[in-house]
VOMI-255032 format. One record per residue (C-alpha): x, y negated, z. Coordinates in steps of 0.25 Angstrom, whole numbers, plus 5000, padded with zeros to 4 digits. Example, Ala and Ser with C-alpha at 12.3 -4.5 7.8 and 13.67 -1.06 7.14 Angstrom:
2
c1: 5049, c2: 5018, c3: 5031 $
c1: 5055, c2: 5004, c3: 5029 $
// end
This chain:
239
c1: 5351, c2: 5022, c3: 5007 $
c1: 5349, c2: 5036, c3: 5013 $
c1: 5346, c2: 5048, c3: 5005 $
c1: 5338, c2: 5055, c3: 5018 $
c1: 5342, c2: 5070, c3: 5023 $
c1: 5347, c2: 5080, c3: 5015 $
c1: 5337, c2: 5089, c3: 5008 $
c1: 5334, c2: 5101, c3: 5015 $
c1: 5336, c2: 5113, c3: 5006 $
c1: 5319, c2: 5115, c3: 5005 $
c1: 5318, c2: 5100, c3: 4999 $
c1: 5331, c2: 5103, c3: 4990 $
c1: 5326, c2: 5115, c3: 4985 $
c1: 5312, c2: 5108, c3: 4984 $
c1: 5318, c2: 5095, c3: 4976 $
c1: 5326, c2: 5105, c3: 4966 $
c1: 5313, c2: 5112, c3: 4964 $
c1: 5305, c2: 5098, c3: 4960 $
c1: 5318, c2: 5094, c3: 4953 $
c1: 5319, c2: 5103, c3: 4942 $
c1: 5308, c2: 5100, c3: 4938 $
c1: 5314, c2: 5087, c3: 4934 $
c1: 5322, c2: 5082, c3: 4923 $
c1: 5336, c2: 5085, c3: 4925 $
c1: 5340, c2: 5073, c3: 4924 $
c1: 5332, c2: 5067, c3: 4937 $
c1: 5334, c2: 5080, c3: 4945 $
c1: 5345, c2: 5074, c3: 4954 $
c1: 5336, c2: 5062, c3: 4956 $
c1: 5324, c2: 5070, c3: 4961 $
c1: 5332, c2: 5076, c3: 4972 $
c1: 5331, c2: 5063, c3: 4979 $
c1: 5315, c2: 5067, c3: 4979 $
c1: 5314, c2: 5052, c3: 4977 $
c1: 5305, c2: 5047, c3: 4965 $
c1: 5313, c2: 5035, c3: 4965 $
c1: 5326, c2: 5041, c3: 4962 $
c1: 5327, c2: 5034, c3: 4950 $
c1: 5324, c2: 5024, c3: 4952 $
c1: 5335, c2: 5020, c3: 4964 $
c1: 5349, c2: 5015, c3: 4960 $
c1: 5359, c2: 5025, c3: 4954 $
c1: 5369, c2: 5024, c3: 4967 $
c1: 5356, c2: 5026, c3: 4976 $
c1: 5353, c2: 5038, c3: 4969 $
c1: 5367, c2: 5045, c3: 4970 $
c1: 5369, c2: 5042, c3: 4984 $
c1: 5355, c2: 5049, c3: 4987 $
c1: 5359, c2: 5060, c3: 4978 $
c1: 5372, c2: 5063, c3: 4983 $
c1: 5368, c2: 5061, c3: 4998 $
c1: 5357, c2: 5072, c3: 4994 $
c1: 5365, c2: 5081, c3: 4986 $
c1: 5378, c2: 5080, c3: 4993 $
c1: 5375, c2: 5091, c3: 5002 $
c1: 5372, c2: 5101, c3: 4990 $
c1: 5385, c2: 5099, c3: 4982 $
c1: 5395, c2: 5099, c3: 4993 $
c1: 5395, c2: 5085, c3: 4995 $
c1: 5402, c2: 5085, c3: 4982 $
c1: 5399, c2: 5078, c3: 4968 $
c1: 5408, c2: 5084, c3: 4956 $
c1: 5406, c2: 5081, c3: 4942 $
c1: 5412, c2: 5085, c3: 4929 $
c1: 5417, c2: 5076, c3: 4917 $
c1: 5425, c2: 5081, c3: 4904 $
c1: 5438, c2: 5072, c3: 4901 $
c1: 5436, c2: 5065, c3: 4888 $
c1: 5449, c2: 5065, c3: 4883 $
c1: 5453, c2: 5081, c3: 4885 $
c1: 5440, c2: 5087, c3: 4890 $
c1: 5443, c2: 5093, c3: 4901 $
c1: 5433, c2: 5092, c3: 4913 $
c1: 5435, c2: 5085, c3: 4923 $
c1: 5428, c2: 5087, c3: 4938 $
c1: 5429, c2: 5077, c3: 4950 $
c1: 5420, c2: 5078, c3: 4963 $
c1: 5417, c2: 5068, c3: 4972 $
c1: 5411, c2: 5070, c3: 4987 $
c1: 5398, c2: 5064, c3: 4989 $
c1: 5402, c2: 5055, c3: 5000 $
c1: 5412, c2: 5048, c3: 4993 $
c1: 5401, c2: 5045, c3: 4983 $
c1: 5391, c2: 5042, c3: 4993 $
c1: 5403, c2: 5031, c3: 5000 $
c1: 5402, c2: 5023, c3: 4986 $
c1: 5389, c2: 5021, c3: 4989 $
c1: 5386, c2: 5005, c3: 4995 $
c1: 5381, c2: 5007, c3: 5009 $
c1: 5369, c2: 4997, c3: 5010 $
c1: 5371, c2: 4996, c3: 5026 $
c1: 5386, c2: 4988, c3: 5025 $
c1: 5381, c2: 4982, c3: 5009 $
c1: 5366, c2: 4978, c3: 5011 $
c1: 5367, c2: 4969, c3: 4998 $
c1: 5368, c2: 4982, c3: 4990 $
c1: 5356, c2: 4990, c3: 4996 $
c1: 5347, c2: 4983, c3: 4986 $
c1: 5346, c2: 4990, c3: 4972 $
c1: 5345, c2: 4975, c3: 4965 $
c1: 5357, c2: 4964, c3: 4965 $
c1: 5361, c2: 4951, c3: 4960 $
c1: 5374, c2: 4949, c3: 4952 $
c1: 5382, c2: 4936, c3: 4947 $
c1: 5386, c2: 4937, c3: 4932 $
c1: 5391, c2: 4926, c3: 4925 $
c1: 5380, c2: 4915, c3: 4930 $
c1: 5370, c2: 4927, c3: 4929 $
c1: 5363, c2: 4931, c3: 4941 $
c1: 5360, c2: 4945, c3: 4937 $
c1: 5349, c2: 4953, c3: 4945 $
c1: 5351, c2: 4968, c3: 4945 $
c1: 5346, c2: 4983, c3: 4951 $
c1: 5354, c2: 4996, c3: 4952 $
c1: 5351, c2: 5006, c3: 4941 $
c1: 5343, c2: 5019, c3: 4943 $
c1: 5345, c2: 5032, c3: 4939 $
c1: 5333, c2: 5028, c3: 4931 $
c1: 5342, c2: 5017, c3: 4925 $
c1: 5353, c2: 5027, c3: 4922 $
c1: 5343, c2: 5036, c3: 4915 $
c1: 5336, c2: 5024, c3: 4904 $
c1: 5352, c2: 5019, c3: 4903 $
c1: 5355, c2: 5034, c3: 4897 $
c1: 5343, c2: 5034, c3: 4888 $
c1: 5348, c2: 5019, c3: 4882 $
c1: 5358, c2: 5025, c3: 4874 $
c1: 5374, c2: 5022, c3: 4872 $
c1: 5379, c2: 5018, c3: 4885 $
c1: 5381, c2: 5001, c3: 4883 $
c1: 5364, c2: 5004, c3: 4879 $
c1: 5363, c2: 5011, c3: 4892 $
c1: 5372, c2: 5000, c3: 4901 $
c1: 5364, c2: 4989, c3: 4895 $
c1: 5350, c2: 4996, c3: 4897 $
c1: 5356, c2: 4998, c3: 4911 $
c1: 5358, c2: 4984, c3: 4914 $
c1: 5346, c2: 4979, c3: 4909 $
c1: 5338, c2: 4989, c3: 4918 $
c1: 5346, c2: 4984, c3: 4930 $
c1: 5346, c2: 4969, c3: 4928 $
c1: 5335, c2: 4963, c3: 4934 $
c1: 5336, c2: 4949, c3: 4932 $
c1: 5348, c2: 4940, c3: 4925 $
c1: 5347, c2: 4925, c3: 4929 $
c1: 5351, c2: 4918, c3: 4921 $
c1: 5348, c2: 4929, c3: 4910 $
c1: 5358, c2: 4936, c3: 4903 $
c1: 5364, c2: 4931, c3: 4888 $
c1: 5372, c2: 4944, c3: 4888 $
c1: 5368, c2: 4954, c3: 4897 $
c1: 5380, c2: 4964, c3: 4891 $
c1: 5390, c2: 4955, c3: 4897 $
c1: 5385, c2: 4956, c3: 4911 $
c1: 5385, c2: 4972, c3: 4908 $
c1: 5398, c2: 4974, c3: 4916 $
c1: 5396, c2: 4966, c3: 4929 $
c1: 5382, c2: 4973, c3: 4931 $
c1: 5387, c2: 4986, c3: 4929 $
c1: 5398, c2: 4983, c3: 4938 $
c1: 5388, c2: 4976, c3: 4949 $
c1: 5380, c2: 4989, c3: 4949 $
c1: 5391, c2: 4997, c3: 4950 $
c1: 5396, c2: 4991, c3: 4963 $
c1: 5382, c2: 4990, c3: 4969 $
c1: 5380, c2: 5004, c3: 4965 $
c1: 5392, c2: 5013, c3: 4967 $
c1: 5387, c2: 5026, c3: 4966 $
c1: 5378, c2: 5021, c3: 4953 $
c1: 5389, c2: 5028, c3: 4943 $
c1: 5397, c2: 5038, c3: 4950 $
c1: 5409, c2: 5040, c3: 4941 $
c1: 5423, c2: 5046, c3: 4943 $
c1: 5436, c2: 5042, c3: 4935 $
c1: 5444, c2: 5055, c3: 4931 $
c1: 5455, c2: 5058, c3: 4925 $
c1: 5457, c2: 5070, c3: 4918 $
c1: 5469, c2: 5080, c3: 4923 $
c1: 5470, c2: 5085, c3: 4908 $
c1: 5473, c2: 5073, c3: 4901 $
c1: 5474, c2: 5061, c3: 4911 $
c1: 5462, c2: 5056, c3: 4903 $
c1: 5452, c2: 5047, c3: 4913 $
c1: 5436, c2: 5048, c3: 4912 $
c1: 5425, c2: 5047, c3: 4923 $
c1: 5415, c2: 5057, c3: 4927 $
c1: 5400, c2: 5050, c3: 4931 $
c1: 5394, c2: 5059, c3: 4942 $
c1: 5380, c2: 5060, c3: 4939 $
c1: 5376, c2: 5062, c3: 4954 $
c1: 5361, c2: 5067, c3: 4951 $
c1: 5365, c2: 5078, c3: 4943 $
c1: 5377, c2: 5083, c3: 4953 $
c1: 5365, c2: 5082, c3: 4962 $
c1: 5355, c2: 5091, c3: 4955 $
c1: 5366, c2: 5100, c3: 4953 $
c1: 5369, c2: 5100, c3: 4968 $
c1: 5354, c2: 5104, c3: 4971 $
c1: 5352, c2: 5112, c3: 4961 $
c1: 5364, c2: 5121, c3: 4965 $
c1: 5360, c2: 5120, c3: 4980 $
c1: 5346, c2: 5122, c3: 4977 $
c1: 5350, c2: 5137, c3: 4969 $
c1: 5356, c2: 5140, c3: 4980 $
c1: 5346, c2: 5138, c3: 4990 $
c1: 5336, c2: 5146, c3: 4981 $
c1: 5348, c2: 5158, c3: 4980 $
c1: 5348, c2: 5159, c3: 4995 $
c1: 5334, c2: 5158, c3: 4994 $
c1: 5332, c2: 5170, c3: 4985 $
c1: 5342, c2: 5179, c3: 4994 $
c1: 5335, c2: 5177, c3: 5006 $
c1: 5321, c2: 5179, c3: 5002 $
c1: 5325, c2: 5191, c3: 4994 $
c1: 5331, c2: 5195, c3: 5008 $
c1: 5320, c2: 5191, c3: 5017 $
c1: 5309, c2: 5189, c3: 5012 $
c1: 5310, c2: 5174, c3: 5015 $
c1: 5303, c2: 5162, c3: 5007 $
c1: 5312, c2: 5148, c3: 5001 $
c1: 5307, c2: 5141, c3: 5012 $
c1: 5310, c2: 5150, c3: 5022 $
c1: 5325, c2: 5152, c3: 5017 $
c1: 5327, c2: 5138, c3: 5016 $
c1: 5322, c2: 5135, c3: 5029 $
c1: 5332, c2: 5144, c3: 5035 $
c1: 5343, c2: 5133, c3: 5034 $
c1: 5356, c2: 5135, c3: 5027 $
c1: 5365, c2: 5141, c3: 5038 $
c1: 5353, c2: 5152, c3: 5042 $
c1: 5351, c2: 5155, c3: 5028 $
c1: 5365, c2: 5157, c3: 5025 $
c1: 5366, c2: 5166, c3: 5038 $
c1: 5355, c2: 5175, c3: 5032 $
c1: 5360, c2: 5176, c3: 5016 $
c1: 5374, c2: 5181, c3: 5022 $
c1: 5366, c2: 5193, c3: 5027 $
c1: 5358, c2: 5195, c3: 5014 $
c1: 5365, c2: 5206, c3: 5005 $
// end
């Protein structure tokens, strides 16, 4: 999997454009500019968002969770290359470069696929979370030979499978509060942190944007096209 070269800052400032015409909900996904997005599995997505993003926030993903016995909040940041080395490399594990597998269970050959972000979003619309994990599991079983009798008993072995073929499917941090030693975990919801990322990037880009055309008389395009380290040259000689 590759996620191609970094955006240059015209074709971010172009993807923020189009994405904010988005829900907000599907505006990290739209920075991939893929119509497939989601439609991919859930690790393949955050790879490609965090190998896009990366760059924007620093090489840094922080997130944010209150403790449930005290309230007090609770902040961990990971560095995107540790997140990206979770991820299986399909080069030294070709058996898991396909998004459909087979699993063993209890003389039950079961045939499955990797969830989607698209997966994710009709799961949260099911209702109480055992409705969302089953609806989950029936969008991601393909074929159960010999059927199953009890499709809730093979709940967690499947959700275990997926989540060894899928490391970076669920991206969650156990913590444990300073306060009152109480534990919790915080889920890092990856396309969020990287709208953010770009959305932040971007406002700045359009900042120096507006000081040196106000200065110069120069267009967007023409700013932009003057590289970050030029551009930086020139806004320190602006007043």
């Amino acid at each position: 999997m590759s996620a191609g070269p970094p955006l240059t800052e015209v074709e971010l400032v172009h993807a923020w454009d189009l994405a904010l015409e988005q829900p907000d909900d599907v505006r990290g996904l739209s920075l991939l500019g893929r119509a497939d997005a989601d439609r991919l599995p859930v690790g393949e997505v955050t790879a490609l968002l965090l190998a896009v993003a990366g760059g924007w926030a620093g090489g840094r993903v922080a997130a944010t969770v209150d403790c449930p016995s005290c309230a007090e909040l609770l902040e961990v940041t990971l560095t995107v290359a540790d997140l990206l080395a979770a991820a299986p490399d399909p080069a030294t594990a070709p058996e898991r470069d396909g998004r459909s597998f087979t699993l063993r269970w209890q003389g039950h050959l079961l045939t499955l696929r990797l969830p989607t972000t698209a997966d994710l979003a009709g799961a949260a619309r099911a209702g109480d979370a055992a409705t969302a994990e089953r609806w989950l599991f029936d969008a991601c079983l393909l074929d159960a030979t010999p059927p199953l009798t009890d499709p809730a008993a093979a709940l967690p072995a499947v959700s275990a499978a997926l989540a060894d073929r899928d490391p970076l499917g669920v991206v969650a941090v156990a913590l444990t509060c300073p306060g009152c030693a109480g534990t919790t975990e915080a889920l890092l919801d990856v396309p969020a942190w990287a709208w953010q990322a770009a959305d932040t990037r971007v406002r700045r880009l359009l900042d120096e944007v507006h000081r040196l055309a106000r200065a110069y008389g120069w267009s967007e395009a023409e700013v932009l096209g003057l590289g970050p380290h030029r551009r930086a040259a020139y806004l320190e000689r602006v007043p």
